[in-house]
C-alpha positions as CSV (number, residue, x, y, z in Angstrom):
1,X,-57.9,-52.5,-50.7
2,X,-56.6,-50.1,-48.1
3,X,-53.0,-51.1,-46.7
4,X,-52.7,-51.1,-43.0
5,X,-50.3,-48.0,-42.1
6,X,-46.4,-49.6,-41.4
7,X,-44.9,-49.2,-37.7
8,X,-41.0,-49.0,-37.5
9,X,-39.5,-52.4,-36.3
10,X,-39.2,-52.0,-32.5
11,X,-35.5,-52.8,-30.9
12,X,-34.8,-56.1,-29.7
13,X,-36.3,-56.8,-26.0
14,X,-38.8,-54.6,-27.0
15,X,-39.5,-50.5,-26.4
16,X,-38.1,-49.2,-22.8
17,X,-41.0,-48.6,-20.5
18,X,-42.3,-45.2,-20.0
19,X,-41.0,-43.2,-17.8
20,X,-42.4,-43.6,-13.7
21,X,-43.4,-47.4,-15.0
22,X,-43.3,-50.4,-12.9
23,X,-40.4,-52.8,-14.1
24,X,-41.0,-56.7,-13.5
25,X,-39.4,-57.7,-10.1
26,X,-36.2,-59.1,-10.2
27,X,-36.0,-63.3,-11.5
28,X,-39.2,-62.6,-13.1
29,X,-38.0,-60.5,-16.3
30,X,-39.8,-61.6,-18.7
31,X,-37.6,-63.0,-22.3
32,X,-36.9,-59.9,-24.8
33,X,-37.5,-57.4,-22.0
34,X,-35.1,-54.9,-21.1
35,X,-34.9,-53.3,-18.0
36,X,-34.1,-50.1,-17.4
37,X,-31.6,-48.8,-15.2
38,X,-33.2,-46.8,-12.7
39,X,-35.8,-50.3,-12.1
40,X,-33.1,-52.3,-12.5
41,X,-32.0,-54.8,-9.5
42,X,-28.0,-54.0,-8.4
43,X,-25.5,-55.8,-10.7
44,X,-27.9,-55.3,-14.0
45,X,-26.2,-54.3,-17.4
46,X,-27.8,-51.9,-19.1
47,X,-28.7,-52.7,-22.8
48,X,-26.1,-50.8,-25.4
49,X,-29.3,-50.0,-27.5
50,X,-29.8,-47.9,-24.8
51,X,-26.9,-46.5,-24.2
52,X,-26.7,-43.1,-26.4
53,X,-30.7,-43.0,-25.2
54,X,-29.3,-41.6,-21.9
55,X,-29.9,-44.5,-19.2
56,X,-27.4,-45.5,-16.4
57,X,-27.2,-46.0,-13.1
58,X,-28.8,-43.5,-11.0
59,X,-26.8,-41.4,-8.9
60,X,-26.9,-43.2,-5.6
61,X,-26.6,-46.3,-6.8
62,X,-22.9,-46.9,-5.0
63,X,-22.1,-49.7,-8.3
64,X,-21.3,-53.6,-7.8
65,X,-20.0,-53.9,-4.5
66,X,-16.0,-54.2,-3.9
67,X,-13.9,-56.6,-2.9
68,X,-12.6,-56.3,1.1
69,X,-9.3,-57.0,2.1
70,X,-9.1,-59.5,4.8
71,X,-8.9,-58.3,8.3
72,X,-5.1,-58.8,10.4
73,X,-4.4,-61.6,12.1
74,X,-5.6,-60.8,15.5
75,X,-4.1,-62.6,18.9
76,X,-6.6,-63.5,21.3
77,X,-6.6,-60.0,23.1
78,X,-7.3,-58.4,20.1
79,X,-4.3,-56.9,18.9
80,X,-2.7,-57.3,15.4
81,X,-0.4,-60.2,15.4
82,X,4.1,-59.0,14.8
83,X,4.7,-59.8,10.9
84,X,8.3,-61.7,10.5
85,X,10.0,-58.3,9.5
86,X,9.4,-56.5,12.3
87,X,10.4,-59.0,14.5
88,X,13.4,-59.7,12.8
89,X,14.2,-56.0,12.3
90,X,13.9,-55.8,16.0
91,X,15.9,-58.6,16.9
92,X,18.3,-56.6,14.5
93,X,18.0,-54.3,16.6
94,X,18.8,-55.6,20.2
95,X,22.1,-57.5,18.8
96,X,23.4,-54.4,17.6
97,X,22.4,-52.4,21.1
98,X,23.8,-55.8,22.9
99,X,27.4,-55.2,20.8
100,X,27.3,-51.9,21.7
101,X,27.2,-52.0,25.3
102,X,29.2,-55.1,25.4
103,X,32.2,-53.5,24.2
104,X,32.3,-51.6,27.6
105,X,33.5,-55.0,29.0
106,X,35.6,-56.0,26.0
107,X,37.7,-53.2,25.3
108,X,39.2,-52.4,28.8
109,X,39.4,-56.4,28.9
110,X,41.7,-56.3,25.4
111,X,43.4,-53.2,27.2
112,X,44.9,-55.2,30.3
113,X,45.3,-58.2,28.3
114,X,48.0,-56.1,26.3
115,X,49.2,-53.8,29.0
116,X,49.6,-56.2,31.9
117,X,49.8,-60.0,30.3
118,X,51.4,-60.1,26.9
119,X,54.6,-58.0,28.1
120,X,55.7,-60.7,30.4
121,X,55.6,-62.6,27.5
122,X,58.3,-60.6,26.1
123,X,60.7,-59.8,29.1
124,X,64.8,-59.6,28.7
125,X,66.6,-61.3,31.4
126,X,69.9,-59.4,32.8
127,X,72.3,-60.6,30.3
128,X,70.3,-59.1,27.5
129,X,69.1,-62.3,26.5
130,X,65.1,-62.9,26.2
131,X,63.8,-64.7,29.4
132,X,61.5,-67.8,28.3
133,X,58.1,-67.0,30.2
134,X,55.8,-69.9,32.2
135,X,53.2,-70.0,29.3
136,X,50.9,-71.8,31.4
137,X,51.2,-69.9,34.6
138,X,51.9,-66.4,32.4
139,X,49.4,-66.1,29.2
140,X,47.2,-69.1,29.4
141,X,45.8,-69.0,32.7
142,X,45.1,-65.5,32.8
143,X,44.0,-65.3,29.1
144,X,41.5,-68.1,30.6
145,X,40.1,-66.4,33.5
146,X,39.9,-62.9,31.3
147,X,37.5,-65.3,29.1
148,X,35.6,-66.3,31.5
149,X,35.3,-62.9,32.9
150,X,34.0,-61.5,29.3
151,X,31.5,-64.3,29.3
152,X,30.0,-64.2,32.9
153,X,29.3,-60.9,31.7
154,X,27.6,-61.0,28.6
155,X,25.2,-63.5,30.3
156,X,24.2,-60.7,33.2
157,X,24.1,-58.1,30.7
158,X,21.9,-59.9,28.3
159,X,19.8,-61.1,31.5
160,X,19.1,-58.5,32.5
161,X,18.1,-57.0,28.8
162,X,16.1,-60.0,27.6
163,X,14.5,-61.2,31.0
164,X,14.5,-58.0,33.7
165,X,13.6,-55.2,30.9
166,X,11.3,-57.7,29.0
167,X,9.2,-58.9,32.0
168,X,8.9,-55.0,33.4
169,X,7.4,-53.6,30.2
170,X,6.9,-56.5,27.6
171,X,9.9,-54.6,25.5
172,X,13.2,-54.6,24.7
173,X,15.0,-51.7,22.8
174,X,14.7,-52.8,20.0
175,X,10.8,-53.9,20.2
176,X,10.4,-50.8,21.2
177,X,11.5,-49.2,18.4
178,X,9.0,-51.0,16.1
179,X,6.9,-51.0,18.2
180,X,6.3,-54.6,19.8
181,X,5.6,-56.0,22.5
182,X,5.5,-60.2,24.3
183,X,2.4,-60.5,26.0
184,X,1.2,-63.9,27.2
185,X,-1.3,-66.1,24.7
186,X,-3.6,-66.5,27.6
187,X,-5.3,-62.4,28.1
188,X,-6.0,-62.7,31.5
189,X,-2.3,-63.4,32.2
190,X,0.6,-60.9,33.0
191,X,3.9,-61.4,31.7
192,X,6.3,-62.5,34.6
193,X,9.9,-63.1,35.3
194,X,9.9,-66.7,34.7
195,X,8.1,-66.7,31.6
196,X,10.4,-64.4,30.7
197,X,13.5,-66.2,31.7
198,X,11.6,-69.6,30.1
199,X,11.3,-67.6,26.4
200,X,15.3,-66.4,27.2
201,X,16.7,-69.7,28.0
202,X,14.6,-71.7,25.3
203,X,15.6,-68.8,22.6
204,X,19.6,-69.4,24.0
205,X,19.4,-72.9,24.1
206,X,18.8,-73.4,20.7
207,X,21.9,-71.1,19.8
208,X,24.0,-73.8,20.9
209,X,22.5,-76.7,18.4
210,X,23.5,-76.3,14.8
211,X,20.9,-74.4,12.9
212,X,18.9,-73.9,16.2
213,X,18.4,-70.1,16.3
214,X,17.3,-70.3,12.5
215,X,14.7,-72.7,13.0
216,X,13.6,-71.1,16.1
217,X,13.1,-68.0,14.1
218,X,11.5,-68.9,10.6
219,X,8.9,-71.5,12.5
220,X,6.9,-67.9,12.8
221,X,6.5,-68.4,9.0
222,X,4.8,-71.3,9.1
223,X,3.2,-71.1,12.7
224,X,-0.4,-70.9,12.5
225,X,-2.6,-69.2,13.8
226,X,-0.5,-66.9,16.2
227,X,2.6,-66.8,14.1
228,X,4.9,-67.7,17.1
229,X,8.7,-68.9,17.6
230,X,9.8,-71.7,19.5
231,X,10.3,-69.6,22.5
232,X,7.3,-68.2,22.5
233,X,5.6,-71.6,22.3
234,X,7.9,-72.7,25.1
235,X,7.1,-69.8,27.0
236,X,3.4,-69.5,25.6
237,X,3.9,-65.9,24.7
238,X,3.0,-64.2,21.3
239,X,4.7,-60.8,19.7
240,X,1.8,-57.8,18.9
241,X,1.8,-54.6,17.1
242,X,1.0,-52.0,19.5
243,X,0.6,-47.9,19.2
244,X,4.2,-47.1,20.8
């Protein structure tokens, strides 16, 4: 009896179609079929017995899709939200600017101290002996007032640079340099002098409790979702990233 003529085993999932044929749609693939990769639905591996055959992806496929970063934390007007190193490289900033300018009033203060109050301190009476100075009336007092002078001082001047110059423009120096700026939290709102003063006094304020200004500052940390400091929640102002 005639033997029928033997066929080669055919791969596992079976022969690819011919070319220009119709592959099964995708979730109805049929078991032990392979799909090739120019009918294959996005995210399909191609079969290694296929491999060295020539099959892949066509050219326009653009390949499994990518993960996307997550956008910036916007504030309600749209801008991207300060991060905590600007801001803090800006406050850097303005306290460096603020010692600057303040030692305008300290050094001609440190000047008279020594050239007008601490040589009556030292003065020789007639018989060659050394006089014994009023300490209250002659270093105290007027060390006093010249403190209190310094002082009154530093409060204008850093008025004037945290409340006048922030209210005008939404910047101090040092903002400006990294390129910040307070707006309110509400959009439709301008930034005014007593908000302004309000964020200033709050931000002072807590200078004077122990630990204060570092709480004030970290609570941006943790501060969800507009990243704010206690002055700005007092004030209901947030810090953005702007283009200058």
């Amino acid at each position: 009896m005639t033997q029928p003529p033997s066929y080669p085993t055919p791969p596992v999932g079976g022969p690819p179609p011919a070319a220009g044929g119709v592959a099964p749609p995708p979730g109805q693939i049929p078991q032990g079929y392979a799909v090739p990769p120019h009918h294959a639905p996005p995210g399909y591996a191609v079969p290694p017995q296929y491999a060295p055959l020539g099959y892949g992806p066509p050219p326009w496929y653009p390949g499994p899709p990518r993960p996307v970063a997550p956008p910036p934390t916007l504030s309600p007007g749209g801008q991207p939200l300060a991060s905590f190193s600007d801001r803090l490289l800006a406050g850097l900033i303005d306290c460096a600017v603020f010692m600057v300018v303040g030692l305008v009033f300290t050094v001609p203060a440190m000047i008279y101290f020594f050239v007008v109050i601490a040589p009556g301190l030292f003065e020789v009476a007639s018989d060659g002996t050394m006089a014994e100075p009023d300490f209250y009336h002659d270093f105290l007092l007027p060390l006093l007032w010249l403190d209190l002078a310094i002082i009154a001082a530093s409060l204008v001047l850093s008025y004037v640079y945290y409340v006048e110059m922030m209210f005008r423009t939404g910047q101090t120096f040092g903002k400006k340099t990294m390129k910040l700026r307070v707006v309110p939290l509400d959009p439709t709102r301008t930034l005014d002098r007593w908000t302004a003063a309000k964020r200033y006094l709050v931000q002072q304020l807590a200078g004077l409790v122990p630990g204060g200004s570092y709480l004030d500052g970290f609570w941006q940390l943790w501060d969800k979702p507009w990243q704010q400091c206690l002055h700005d929640k007092a004030a209901e102002t947030i810090v953005v990233k702007v283009a200058q």
